[in-house]
N, CA, C and O atoms as CSV, one atom per row, in Angstrom:
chain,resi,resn,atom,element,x,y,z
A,1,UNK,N,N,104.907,89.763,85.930
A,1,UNK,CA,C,106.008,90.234,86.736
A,1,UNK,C,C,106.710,89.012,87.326
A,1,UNK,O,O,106.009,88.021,87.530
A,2,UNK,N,N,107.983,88.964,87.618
A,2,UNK,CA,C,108.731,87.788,88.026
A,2,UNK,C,C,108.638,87.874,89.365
A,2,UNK,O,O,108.386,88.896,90.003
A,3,UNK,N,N,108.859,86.702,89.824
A,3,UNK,CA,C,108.770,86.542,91.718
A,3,UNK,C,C,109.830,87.203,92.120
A,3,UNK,O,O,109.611,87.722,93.214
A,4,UNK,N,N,110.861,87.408,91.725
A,4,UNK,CA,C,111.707,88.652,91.901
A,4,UNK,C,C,111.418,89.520,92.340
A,4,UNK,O,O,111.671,89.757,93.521
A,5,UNK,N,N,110.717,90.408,91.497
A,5,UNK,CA,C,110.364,91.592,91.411
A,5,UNK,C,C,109.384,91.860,92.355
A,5,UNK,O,O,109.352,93.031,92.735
A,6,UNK,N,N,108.433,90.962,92.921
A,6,UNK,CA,C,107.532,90.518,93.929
A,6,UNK,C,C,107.765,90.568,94.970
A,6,UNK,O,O,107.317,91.311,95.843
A,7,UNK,N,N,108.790,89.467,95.028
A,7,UNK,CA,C,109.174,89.547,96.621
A,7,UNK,C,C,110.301,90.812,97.032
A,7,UNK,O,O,110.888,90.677,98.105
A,8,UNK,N,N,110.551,91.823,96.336
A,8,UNK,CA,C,111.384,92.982,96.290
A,8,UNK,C,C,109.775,93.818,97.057
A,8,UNK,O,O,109.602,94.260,98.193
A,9,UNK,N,N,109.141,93.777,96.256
A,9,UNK,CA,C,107.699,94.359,96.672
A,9,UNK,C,C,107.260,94.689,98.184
A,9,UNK,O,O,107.151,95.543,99.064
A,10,UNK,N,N,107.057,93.070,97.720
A,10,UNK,CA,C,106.685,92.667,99.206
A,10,UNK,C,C,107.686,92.618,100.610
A,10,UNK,O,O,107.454,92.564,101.818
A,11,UNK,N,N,109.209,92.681,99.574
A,11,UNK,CA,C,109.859,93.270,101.633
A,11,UNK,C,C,109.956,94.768,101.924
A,11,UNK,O,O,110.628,95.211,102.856
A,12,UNK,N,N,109.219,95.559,101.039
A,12,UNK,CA,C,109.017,96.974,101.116
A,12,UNK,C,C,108.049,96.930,102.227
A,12,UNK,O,O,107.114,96.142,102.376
A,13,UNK,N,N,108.642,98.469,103.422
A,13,UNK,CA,C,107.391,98.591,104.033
A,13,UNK,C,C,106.459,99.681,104.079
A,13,UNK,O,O,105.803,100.263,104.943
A,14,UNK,N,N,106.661,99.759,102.667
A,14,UNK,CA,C,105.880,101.396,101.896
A,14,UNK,C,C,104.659,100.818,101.038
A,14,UNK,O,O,104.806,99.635,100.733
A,15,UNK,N,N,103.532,101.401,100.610
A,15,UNK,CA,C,102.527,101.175,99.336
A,15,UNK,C,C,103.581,101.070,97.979
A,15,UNK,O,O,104.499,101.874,97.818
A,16,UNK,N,N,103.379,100.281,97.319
A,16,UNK,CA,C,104.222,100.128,95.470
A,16,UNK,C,C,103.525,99.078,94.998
A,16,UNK,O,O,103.003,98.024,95.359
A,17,UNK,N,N,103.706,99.742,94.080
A,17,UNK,CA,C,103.079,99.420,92.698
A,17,UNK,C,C,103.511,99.635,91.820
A,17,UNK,O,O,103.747,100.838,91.711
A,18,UNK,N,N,103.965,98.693,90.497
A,18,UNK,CA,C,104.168,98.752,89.476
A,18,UNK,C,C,103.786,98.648,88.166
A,18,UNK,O,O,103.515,97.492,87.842
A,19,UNK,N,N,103.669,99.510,87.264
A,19,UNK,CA,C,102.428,99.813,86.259
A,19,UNK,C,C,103.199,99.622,84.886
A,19,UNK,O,O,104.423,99.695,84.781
A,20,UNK,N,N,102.467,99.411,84.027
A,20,UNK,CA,C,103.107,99.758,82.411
A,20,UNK,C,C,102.567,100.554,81.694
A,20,UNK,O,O,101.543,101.132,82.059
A,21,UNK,N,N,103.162,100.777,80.452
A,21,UNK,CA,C,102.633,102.453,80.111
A,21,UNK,C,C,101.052,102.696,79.837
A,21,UNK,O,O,100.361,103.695,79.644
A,22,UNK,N,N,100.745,100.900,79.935
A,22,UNK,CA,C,98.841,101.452,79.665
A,22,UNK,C,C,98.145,101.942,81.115
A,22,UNK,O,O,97.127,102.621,81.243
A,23,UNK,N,N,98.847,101.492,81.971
A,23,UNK,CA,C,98.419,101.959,83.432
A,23,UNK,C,C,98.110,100.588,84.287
A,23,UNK,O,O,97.845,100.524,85.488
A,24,UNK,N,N,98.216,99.506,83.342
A,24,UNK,CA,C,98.124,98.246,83.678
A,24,UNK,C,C,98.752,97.949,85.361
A,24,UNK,O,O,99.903,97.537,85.504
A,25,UNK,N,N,98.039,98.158,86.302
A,25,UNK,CA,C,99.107,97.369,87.366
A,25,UNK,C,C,99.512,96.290,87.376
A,25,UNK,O,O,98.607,95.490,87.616
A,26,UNK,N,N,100.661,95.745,87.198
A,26,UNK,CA,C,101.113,94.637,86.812
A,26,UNK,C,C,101.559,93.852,87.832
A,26,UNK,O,O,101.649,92.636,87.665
A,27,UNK,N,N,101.993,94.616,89.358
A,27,UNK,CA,C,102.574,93.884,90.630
A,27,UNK,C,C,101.999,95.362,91.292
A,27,UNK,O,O,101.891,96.523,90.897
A,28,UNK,N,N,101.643,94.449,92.781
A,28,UNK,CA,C,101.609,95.338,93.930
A,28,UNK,C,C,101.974,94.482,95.317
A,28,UNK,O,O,101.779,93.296,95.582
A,29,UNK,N,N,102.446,95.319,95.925
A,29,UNK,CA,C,102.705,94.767,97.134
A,29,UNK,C,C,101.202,94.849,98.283
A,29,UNK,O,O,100.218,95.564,98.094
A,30,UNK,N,N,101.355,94.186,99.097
A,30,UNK,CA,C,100.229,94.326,100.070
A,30,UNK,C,C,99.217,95.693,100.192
A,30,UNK,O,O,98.041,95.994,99.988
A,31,UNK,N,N,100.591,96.365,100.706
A,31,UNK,CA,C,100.120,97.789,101.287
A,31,UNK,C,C,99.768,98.920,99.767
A,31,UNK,O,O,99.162,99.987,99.869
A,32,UNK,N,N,100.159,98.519,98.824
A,32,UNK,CA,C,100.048,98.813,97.441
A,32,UNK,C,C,98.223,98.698,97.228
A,32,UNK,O,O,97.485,99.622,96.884
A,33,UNK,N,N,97.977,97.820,97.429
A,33,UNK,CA,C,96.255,97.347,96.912
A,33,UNK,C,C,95.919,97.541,98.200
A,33,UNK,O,O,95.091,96.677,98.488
A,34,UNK,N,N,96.165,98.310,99.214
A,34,UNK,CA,C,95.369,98.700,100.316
A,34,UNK,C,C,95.022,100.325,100.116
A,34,UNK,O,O,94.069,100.955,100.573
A,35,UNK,N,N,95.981,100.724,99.384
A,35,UNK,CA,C,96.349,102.263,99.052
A,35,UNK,C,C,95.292,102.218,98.090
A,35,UNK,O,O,94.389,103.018,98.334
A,36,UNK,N,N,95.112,101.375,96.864
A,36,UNK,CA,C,94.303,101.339,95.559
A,36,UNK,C,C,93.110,100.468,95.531
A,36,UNK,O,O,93.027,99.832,94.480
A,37,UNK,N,N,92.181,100.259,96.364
A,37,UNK,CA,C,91.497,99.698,96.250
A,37,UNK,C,C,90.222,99.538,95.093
A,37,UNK,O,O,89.351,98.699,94.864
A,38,UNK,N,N,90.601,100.702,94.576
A,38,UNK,CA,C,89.650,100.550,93.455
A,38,UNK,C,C,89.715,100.122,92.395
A,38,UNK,O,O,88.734,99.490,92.003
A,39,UNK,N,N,90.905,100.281,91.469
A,39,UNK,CA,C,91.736,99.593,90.567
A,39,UNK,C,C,91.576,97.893,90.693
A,39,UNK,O,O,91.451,97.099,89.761
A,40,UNK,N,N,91.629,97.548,92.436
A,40,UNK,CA,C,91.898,96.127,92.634
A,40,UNK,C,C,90.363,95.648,92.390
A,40,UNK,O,O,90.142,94.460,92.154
A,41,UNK,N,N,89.423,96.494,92.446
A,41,UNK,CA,C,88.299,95.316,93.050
A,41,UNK,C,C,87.407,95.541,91.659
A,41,UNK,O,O,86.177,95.579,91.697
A,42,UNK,N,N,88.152,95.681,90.459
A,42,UNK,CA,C,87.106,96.389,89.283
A,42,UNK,C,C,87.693,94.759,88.514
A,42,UNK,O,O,88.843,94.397,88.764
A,43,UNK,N,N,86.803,93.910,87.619
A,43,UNK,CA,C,87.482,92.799,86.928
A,43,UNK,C,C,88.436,92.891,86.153
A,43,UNK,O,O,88.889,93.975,85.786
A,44,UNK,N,N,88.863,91.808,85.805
A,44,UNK,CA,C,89.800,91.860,85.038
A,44,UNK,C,C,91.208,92.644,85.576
A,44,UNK,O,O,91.216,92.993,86.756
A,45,UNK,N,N,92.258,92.893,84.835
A,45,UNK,CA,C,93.660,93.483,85.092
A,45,UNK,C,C,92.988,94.854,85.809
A,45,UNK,O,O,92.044,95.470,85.314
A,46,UNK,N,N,93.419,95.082,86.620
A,46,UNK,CA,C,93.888,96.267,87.646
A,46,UNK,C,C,94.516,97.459,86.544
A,46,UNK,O,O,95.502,97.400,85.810
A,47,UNK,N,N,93.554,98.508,86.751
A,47,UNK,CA,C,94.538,99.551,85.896
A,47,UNK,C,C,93.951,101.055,86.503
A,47,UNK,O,O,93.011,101.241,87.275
A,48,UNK,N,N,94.667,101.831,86.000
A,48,UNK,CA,C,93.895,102.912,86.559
A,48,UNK,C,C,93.625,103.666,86.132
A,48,UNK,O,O,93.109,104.565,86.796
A,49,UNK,N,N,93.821,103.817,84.543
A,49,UNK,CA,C,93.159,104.678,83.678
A,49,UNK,C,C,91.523,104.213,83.381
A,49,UNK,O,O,90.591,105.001,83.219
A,50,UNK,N,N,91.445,102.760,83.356
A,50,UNK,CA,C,89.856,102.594,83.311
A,50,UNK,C,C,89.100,102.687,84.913
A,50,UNK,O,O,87.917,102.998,85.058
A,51,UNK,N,N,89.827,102.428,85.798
A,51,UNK,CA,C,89.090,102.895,87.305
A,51,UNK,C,C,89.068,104.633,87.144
A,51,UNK,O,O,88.152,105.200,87.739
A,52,UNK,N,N,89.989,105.436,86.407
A,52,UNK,CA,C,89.629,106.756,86.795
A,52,UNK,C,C,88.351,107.210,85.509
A,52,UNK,O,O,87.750,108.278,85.633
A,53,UNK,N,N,88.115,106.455,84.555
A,53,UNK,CA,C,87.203,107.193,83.688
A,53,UNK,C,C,85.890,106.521,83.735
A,53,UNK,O,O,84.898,106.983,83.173
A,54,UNK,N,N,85.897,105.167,84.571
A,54,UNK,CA,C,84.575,103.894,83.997
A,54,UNK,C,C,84.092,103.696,85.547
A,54,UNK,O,O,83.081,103.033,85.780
A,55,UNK,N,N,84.871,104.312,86.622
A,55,UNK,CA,C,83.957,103.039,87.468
A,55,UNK,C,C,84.328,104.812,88.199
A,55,UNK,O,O,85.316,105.547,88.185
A,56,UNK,N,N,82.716,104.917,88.863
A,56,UNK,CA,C,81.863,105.991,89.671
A,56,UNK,C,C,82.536,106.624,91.191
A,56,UNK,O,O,82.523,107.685,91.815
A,57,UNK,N,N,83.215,105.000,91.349
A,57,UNK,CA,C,84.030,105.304,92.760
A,57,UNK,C,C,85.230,105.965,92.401
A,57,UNK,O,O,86.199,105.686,93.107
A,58,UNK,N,N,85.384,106.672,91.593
A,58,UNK,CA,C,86.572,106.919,91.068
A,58,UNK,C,C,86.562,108.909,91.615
A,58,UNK,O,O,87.461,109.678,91.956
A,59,UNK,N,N,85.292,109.034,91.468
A,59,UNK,CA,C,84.975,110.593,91.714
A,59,UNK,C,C,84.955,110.645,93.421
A,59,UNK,O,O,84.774,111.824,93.725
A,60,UNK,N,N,85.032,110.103,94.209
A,60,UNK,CA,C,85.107,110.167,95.364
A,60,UNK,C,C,86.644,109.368,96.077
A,60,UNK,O,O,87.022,109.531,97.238
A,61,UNK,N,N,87.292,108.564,95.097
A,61,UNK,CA,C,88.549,108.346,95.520
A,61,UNK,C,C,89.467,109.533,95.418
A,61,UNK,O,O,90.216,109.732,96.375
A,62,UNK,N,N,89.511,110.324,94.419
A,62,UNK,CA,C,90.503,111.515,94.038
A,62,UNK,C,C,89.972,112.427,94.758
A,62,UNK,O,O,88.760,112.633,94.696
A,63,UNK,N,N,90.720,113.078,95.502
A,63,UNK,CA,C,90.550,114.484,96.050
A,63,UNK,C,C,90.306,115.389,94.976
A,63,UNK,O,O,89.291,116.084,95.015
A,64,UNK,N,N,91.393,115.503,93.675
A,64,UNK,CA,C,91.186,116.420,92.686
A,64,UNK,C,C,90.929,115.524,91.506
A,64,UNK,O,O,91.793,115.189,90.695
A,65,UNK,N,N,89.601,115.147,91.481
A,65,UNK,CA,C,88.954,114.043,90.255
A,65,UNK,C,C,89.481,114.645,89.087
A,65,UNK,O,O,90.271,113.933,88.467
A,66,UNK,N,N,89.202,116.009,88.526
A,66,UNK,CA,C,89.579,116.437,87.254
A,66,UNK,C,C,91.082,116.294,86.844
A,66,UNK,O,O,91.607,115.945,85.787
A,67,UNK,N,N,91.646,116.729,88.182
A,67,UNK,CA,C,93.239,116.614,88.247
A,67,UNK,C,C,93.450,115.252,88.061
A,67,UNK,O,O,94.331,115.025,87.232
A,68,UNK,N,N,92.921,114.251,88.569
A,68,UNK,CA,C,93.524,113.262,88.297
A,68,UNK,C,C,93.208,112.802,86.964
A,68,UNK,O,O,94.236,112.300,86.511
A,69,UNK,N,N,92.244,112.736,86.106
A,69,UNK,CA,C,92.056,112.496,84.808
A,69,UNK,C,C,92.634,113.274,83.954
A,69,UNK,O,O,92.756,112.882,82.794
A,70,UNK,N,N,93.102,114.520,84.339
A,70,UNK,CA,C,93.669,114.999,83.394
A,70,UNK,C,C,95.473,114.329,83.309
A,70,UNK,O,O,96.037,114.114,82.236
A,71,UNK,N,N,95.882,114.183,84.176
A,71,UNK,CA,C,97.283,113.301,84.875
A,71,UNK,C,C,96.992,112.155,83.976
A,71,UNK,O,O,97.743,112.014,83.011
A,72,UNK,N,N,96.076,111.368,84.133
A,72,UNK,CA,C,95.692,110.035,83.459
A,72,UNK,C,C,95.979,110.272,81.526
A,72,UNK,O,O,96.460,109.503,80.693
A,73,UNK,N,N,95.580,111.284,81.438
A,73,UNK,CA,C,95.475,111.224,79.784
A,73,UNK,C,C,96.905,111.682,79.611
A,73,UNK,O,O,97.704,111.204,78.806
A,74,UNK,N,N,97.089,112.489,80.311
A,74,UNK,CA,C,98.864,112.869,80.156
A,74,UNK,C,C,99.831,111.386,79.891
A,74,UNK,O,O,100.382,110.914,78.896
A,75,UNK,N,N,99.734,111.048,81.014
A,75,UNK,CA,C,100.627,109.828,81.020
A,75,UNK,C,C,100.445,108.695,79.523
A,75,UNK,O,O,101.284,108.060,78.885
A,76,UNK,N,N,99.422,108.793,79.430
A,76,UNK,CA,C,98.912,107.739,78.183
A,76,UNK,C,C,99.199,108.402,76.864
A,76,UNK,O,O,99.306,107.683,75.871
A,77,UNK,N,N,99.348,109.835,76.749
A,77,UNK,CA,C,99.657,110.607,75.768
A,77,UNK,C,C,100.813,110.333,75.421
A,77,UNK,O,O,101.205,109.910,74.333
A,78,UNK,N,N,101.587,110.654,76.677
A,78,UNK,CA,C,103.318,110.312,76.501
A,78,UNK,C,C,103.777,108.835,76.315
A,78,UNK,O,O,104.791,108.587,75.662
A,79,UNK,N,N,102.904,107.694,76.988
A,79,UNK,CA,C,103.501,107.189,76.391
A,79,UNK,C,C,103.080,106.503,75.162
A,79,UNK,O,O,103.636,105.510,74.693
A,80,UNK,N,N,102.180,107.034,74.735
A,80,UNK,CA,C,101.908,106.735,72.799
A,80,UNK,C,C,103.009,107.486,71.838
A,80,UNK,O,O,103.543,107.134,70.786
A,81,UNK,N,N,103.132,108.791,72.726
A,81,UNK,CA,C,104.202,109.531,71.868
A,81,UNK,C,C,105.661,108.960,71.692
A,81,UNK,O,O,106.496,109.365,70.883
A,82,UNK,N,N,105.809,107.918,72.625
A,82,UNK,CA,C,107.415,106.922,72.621
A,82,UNK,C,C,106.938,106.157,71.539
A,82,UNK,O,O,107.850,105.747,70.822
A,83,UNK,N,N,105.760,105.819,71.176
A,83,UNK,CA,C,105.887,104.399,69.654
A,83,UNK,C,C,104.954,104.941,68.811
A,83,UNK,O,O,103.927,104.267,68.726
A,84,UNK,N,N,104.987,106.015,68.115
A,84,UNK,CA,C,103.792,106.593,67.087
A,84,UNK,C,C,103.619,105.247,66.306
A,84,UNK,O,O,104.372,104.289,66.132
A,85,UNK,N,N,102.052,105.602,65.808
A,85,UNK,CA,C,102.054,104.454,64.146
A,85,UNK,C,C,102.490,104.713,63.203
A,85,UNK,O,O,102.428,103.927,62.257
């Protein structure tokens, strides 16, 4: 993400976050990774399709765990369906 786009972020005084179609968080602002802490503290790139299916804290972050995995596969569905093989 460009420092641009960053410091746009960061003079927000809301939680944001910005993702790509793998779920990759790619920029967050402060209050962004205060909102997501789980995504942030798992290695590697921040994402949240592997924090909602791989890491345990994931069933006690979601109010509606199923709901949210099912949301998760949605989003990843659609966007495979923008570039078939």
């Amino acid at each position: 993400m460009t420092d641009a786009v960053q410091q746009v972020l960061d003079s927000m005084s809301v939680p944001a976050v910005v993702m790509n179609s793998r779920m990759d968080i790619v920029a967050a602002n402060e209050l962004g990774r205060a909102l997501y802490p789980g995504p942030f503290s798992m290695a590697g790139q921040p994402n949240f399709a592997r924090f909602a299916f791989l890491d345990p804290r994931a069933a006690e972050f979601y109010d509606q765990y199923d709901g949210a995995k099912t949301f998760t596969v949605s989003v990843l569905r659609a966007s495979a369906g923008r570039n078939p093989p």
